[in-house]
C-alpha positions as CSV (number, residue, x, y, z in Angstrom):
1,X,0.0,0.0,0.0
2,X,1.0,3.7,-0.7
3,X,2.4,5.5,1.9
4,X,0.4,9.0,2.6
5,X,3.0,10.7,0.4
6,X,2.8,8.2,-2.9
7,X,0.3,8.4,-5.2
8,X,-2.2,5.8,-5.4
9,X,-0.6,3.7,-8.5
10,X,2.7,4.2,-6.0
11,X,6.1,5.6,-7.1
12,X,6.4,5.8,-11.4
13,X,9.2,2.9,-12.2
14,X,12.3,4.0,-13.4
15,X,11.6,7.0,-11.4
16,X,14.1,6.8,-8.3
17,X,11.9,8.2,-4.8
18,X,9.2,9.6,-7.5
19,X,9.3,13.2,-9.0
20,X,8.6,14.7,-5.6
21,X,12.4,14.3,-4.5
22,X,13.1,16.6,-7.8
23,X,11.5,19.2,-6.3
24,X,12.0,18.6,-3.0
25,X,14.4,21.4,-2.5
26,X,12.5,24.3,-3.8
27,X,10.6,26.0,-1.3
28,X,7.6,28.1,-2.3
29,X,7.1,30.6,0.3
30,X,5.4,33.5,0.0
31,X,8.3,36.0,-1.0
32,X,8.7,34.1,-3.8
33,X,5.3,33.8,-4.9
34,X,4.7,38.1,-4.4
35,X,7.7,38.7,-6.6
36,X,6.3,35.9,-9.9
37,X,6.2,38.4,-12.9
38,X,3.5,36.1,-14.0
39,X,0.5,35.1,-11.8
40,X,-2.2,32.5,-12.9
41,X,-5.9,33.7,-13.5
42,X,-8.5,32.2,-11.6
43,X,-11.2,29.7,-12.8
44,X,-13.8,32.3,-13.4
45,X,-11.5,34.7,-14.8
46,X,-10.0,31.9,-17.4
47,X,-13.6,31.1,-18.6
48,X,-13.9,34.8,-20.3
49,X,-14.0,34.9,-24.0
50,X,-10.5,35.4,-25.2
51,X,-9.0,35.2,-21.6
52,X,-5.4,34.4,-21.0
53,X,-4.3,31.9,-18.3
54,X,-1.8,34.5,-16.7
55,X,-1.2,38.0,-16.0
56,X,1.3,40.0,-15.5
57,X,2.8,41.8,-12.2
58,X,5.1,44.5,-11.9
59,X,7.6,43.6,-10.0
60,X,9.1,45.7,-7.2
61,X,12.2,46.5,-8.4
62,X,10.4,48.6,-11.0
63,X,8.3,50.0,-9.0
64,X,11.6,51.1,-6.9
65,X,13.7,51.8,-9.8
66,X,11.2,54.4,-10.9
67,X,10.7,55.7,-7.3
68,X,14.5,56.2,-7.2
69,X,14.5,58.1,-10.5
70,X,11.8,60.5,-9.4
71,X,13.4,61.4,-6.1
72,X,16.9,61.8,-8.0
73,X,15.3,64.4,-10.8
74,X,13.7,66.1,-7.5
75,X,17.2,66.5,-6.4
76,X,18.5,68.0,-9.0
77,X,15.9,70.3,-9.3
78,X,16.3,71.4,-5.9
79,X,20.3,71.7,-6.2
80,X,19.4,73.6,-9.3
81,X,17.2,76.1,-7.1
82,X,19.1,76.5,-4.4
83,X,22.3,77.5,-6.2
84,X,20.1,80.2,-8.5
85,X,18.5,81.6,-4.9
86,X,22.0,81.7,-3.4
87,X,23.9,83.3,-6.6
88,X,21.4,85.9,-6.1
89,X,21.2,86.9,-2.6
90,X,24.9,86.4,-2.1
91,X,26.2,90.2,-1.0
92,X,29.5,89.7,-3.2
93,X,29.7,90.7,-6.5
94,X,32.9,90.1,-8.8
95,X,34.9,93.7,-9.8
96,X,33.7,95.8,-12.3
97,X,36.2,96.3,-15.4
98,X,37.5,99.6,-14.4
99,X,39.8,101.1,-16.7
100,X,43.1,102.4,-16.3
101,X,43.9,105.9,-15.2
102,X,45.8,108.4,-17.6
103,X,49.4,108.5,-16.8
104,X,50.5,111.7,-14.7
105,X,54.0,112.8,-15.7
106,X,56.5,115.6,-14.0
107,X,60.0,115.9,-15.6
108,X,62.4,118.1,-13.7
109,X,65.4,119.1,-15.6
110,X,68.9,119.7,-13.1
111,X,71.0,122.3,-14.2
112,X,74.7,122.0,-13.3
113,X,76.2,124.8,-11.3
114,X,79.7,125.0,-13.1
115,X,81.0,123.6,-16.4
116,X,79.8,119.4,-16.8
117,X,83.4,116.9,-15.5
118,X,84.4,115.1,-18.7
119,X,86.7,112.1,-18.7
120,X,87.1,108.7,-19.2
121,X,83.8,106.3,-18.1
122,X,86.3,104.4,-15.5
123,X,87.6,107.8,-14.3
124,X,84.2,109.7,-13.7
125,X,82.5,106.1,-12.2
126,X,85.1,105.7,-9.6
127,X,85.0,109.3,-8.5
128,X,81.4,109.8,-8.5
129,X,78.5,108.3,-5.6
130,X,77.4,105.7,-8.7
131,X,80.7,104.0,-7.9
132,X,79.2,101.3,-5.9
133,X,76.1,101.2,-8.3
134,X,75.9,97.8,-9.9
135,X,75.4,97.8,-14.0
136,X,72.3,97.3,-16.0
137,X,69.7,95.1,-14.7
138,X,71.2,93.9,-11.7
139,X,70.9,97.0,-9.9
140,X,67.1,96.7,-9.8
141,X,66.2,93.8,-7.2
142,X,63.5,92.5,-5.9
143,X,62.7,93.0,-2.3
144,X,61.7,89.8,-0.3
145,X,58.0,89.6,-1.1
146,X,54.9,87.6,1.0
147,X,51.7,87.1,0.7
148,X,49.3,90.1,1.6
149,X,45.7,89.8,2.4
150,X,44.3,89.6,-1.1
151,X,47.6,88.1,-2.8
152,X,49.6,85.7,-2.9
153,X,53.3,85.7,-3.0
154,X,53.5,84.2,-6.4
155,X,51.2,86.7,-7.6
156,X,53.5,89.4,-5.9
157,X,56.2,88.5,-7.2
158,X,55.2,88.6,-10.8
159,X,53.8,91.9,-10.0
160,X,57.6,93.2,-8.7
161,X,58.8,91.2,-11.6
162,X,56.7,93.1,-14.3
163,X,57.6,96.3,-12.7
164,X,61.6,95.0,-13.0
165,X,60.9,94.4,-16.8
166,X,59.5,97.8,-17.6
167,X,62.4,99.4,-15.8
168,X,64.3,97.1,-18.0
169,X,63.0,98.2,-21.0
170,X,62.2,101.7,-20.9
171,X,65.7,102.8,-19.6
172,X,68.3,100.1,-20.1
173,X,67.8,98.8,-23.7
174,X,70.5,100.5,-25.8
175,X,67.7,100.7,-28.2
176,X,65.4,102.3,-26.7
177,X,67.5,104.7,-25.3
178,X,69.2,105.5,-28.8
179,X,65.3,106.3,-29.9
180,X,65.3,103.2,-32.5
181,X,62.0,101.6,-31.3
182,X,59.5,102.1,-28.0
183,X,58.2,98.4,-28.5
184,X,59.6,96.7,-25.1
185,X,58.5,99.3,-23.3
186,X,55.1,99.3,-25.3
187,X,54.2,96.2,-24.9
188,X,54.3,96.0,-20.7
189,X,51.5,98.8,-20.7
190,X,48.1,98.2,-19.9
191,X,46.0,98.5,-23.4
192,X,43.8,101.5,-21.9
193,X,47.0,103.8,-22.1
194,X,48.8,102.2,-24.8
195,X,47.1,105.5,-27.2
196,X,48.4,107.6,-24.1
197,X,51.7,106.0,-24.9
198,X,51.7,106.4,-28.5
199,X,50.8,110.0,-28.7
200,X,53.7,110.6,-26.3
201,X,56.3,109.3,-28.6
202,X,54.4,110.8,-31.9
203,X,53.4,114.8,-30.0
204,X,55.1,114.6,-26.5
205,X,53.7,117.7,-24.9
206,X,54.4,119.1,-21.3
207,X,51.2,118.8,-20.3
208,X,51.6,116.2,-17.1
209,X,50.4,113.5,-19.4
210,X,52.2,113.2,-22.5
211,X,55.9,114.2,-21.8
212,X,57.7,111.3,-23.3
213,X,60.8,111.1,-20.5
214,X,57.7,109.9,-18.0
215,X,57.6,106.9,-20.1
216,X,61.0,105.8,-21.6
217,X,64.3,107.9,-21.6
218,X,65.7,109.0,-24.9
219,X,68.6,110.5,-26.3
220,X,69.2,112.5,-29.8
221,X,71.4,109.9,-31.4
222,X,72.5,112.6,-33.7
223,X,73.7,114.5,-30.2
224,X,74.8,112.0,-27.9
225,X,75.7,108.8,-28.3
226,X,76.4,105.7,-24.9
227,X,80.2,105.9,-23.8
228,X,79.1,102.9,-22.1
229,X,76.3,100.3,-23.6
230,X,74.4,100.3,-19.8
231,X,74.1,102.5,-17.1
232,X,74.6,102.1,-13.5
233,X,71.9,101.7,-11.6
234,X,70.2,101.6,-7.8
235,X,67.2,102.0,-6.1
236,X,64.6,99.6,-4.4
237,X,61.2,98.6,-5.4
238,X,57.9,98.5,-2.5
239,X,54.7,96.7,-2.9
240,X,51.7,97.1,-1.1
241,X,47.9,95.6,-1.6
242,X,45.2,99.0,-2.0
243,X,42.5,97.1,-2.3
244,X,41.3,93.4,-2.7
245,X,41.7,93.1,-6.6
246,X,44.6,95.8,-6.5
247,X,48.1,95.7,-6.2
248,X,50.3,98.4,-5.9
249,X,54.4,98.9,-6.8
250,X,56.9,101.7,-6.5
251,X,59.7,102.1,-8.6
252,X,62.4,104.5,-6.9
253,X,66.2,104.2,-8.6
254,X,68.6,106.0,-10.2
255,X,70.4,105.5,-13.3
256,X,73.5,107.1,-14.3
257,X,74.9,106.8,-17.8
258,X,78.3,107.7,-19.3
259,X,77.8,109.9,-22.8
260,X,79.6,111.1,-25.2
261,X,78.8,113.8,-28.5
262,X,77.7,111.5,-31.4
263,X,80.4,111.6,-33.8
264,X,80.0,111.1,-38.0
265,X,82.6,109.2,-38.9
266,X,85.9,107.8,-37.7
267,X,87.9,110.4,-35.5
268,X,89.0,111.0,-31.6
269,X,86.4,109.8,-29.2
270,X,85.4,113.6,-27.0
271,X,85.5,113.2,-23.7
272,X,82.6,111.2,-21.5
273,X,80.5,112.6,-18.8
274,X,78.0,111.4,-16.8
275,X,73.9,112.0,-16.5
276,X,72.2,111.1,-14.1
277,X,68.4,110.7,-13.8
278,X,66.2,109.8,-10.6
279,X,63.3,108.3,-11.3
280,X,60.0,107.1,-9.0
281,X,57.3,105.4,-10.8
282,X,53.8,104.2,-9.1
283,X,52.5,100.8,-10.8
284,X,49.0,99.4,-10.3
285,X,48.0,95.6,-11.0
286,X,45.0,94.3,-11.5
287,X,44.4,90.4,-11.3
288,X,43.8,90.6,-15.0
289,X,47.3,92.5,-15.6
290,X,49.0,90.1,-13.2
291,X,48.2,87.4,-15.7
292,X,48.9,89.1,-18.6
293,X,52.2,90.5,-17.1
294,X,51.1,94.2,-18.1
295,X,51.5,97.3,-16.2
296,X,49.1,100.6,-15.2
297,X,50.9,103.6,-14.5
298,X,49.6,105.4,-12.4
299,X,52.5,108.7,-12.0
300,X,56.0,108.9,-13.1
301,X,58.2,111.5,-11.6
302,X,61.7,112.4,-13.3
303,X,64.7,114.7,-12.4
304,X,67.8,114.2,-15.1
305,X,71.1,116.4,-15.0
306,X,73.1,118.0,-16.4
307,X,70.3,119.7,-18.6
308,X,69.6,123.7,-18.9
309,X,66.3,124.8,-17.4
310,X,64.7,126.5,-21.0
311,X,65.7,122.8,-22.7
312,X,63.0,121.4,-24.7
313,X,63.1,117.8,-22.6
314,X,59.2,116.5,-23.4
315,X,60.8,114.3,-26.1
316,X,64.4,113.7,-26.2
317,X,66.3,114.4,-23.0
318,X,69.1,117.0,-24.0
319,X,72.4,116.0,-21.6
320,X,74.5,119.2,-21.1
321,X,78.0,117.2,-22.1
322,X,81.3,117.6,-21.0
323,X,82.9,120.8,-20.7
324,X,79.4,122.8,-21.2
325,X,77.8,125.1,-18.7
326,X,73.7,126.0,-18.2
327,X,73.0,129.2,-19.6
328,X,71.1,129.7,-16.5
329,X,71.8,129.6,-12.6
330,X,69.0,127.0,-12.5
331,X,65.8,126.2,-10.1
332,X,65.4,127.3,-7.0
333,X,65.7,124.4,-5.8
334,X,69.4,122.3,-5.2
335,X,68.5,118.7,-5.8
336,X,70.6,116.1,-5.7
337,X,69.2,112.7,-7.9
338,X,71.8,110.5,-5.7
339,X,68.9,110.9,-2.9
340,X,66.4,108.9,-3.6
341,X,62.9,108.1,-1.0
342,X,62.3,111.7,-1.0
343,X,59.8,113.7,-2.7
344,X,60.1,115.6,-6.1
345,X,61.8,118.6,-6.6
346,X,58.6,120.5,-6.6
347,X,60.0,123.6,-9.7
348,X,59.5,122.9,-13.2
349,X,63.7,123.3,-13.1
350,X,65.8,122.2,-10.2
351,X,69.8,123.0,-9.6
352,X,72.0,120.0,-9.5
353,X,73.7,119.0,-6.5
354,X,77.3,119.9,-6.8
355,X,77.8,116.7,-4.8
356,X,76.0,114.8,-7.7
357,X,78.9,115.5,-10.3
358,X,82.6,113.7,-10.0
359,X,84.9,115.3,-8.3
360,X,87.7,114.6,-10.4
């Protein structure tokens, strides 16, 4: 007889335990059941006209895959929002695109107060105070720089080290100084006072804005020609932050150059002697200039000797050479070029400082 578990004819042959023990592992329950994508109509329901035997049931995980979908789209939106409501309300605004101030210029010419030294470059050097001066660009260092509130020290730095290269350029390249070409200087100047610039070189006036020796120092190459390819030069540059996109640099150095008469032709070389010119420029930077290593300047102060008083110095500057004497007694005021961190010589003509010529 069949046990309770066998069916009535017993257990198939050739059928091992039956086809029970082929399912005997799978279990049922009601998890599994819930989560059947397909789910058997009822009797009733099969006996419709055209009726299928199952259905189909969505399954959770679509149901939660949508749900998460949703929510993440309501996310974004809400991201989206919030950023709009804060770039709004937020108090700080980026700076406006100011542009650059006109350059204000004051050229002081020095008269000498006897007849100009004249020698040999070595000779008038060593026995003037520009004998410790170092030559060309090395005489314009770089103070140690640090961060400020705004700044950082890269970002001084290449502001000190734009300010070097326009020093460079406008009163140390033999070119530039021999009146071949303004271009190095040119190119270091912010773009609102480039047409500043150029009308100074084309119609310098003295005007306080267009006088060209505020800019670049030039010579008449058909009057005076380098006894030495560089000058000798020293001074100190100063940085300090004006404002949070603003950063500010003063240029205060002397440079003393050896010159000679331009001569056609081969012949003697005259006699050298030395001019001498102080020089304190204010440079602004911008976050915008610092990156495209350009300049603003804002004044530019100049007092150059040997020159006479009535000499015609908003273009070329016109040295008094050696041997020569101002046809004038000069400014009222004695200034010495030597002394730099001091203010201008506040005349339109200044005497020079017997102390500022060699004392040969």
């Amino acid at each position: 007889m069949a046990g309770r578990g066998d069916p009535p004819e017993g257990t198939p042959e050739g059928f091992p335990g039956g086809g029970e023990d082929e399912y005997r592992s799978v279990v049922f329950d009601e998890a599994f059941i819930r989560a059947a994508h397909l789910q058997e109509f009822s009797a009733r329901e099969r006996m419709g006209e055209h009726a299928q035997a199952v259905r189909s049931r969505s399954s959770w995980e679509s149901r939660s895959g949508s749900r998460q979908a949703v929510l993440l789209v309501l996310l974004i939106l809400l991201a989206f929002g919030t950023a709009i409501y804060l770039g709004v309300r937020n108090p700080y605004q980026p700076p406006l695109d100011q542009r650059a101030e006109p350059l204000r210029t004051t050229v002081v010419p020095l008269a000498p107060q006897g007849p100009v030294p004249g020698g040999t470059p070595a000779q008038l050097f060593a026995h003037s105070p520009a004998a410790e001066y170092r030559t060309g660009a090395a005489g314009i260092n770089l103070p140690v720089a640090g961060r400020t509130s705004h700044f950082a020290e890269s970002q001084v730095i290449t502001g000190l080290s734009i300010a070097k290269d326009y020093l460079v350029a406008s009163a140390l390249e033999p070119d530039v100084l021999s009146g071949a070409t303004v271009r190095p200087a040119r190119l270091l100047i912010d773009p609102d006072q480039q047409e500043q610039f150029d009308r100074s070189v084309e119609s310098p006036a003295d005007d306080g804005r267009h006088a060209l020796a505020g800019w670049l120092f030039r010579f008449d190459p058909r009057q005076v020609a380098l006894a030495e390819p560089t000058a000798r030069v020293q001074g100190v540059l100063r940085f300090e932050e004006t404002g949070p996109d603003t950063l500010d640099v003063t240029a205060d150095h002397t440079y003393t150059y050896a010159l000679r008469p331009a001569v056609q032709g081969a012949g003697p070389a005259a006699a050298a002697s030395l001019f001498t010119i102080h020089r304190v420029v204010h440079f602004r930077f911008d976050r915008e200039d610092l990156r495209m290593h350009r300049a603003e300047l804002l004044t530019s102060t100049v007092e150059a000797g040997p020159q006479a008083c009535g000499a015609d110095t908003t273009g070329s500057l016109k040295p008094l050479l050696a041997g020569a004497s101002a046809p004038d007694a000069g400014g009222p005021a004695v200034t010495d070029p030597y002394a730099t961190a001091r203010p201008a010589a506040p005349a339109l003509c200044g005497a020079l400082a017997p102390s500022a010529q060699p004392s040969l």
